[in-house]
C-alpha positions in Angstrom: 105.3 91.0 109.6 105.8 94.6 110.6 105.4 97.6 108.0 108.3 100.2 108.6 106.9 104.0 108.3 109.2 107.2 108.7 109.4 107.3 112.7 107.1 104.2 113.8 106.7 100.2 112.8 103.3 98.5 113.0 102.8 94.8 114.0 99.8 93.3 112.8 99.9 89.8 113.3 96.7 90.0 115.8 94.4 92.5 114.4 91.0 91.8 111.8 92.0 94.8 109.9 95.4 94.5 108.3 97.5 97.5 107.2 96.3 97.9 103.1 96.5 100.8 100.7 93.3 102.3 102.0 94.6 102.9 105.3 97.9 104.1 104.6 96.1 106.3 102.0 93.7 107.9 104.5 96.8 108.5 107.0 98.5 110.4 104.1 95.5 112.3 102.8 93.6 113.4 105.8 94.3 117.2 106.8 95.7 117.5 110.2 97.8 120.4 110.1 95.6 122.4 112.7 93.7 119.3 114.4 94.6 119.4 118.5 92.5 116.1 119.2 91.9 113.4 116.9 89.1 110.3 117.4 90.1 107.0 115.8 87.3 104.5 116.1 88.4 101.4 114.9 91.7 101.6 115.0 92.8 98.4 114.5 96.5 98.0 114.8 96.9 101.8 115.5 98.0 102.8 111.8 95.6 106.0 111.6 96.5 107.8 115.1 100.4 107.1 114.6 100.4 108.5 111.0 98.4 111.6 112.5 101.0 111.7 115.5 103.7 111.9 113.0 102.5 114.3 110.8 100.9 116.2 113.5 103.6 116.4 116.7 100.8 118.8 118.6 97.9 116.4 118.2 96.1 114.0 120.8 94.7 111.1 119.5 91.8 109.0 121.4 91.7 105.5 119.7 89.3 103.2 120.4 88.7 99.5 119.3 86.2 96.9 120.6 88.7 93.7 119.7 90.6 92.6 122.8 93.7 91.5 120.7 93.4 94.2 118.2 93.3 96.9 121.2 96.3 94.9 122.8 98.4 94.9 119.2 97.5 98.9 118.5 98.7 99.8 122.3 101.8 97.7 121.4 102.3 99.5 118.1 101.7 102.9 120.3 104.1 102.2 123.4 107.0 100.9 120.5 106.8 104.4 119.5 107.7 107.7 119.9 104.5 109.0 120.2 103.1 107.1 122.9 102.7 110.1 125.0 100.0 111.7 122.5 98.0 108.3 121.9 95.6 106.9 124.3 93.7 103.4 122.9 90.8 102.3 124.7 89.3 98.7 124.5 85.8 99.4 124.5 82.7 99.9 122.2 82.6 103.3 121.0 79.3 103.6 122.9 80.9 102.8 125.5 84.4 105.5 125.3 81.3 108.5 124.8 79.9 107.5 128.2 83.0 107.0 129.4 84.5 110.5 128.4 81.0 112.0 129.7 82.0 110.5 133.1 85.0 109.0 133.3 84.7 108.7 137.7 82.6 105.5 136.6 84.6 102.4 136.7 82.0 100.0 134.8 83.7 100.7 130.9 
């Protein structure tokens, strides 16, 4: 089943964490109006940094999420929309993404 937003769907037959209230609430409520770079850890099927994207056209989001199918669903979600030039998911522990982003030369993450 695949919830319909303004400019993007989400899929979310593979992820743990579900679109709900909470979520979509969050994506409504959070102030992004002058936010240039966003961090979503967790993000599941993507919900969070494609609600930010929409609201926020000049924003970049970084979203990260340990959970091989949940990471493959979210960059699914991302490429299926029009913002997949502004999101970036990485399928990685977020211990892992701050190492990475401190050296991103090493190939190990």
């Amino acid at each position: 089943m695949a919830f319909r937003f303004k400019q993007f769907s989400v899929k979310q037959e593979r992820s743990a964490m579900k679109v709900g209230t909470d979520g979509v609430l969050l994506g409504a409520w959070c102030n992004v109006d002058d936010a240039r770079r966003v961090l979503d850890i967790g993000t599941g099927t993507g919900l969070l940094s494609l609600m930010v994207s929409q609201r926020n056209p000049d924003v970049t989001v970084d979203a990260v999420e340990i959970d091989p199918e949940a990471a493959d669903e979210a960059r699914e979600n991302v490429c299926a929309s029009k913002f997949r030039d502004a999101i970036k998911v990485f399928n990685m522990s977020i211990q892992d993404f701050t190492r990475y982003k401190t050296n991103p030369q090493q190939t190990k993450y």
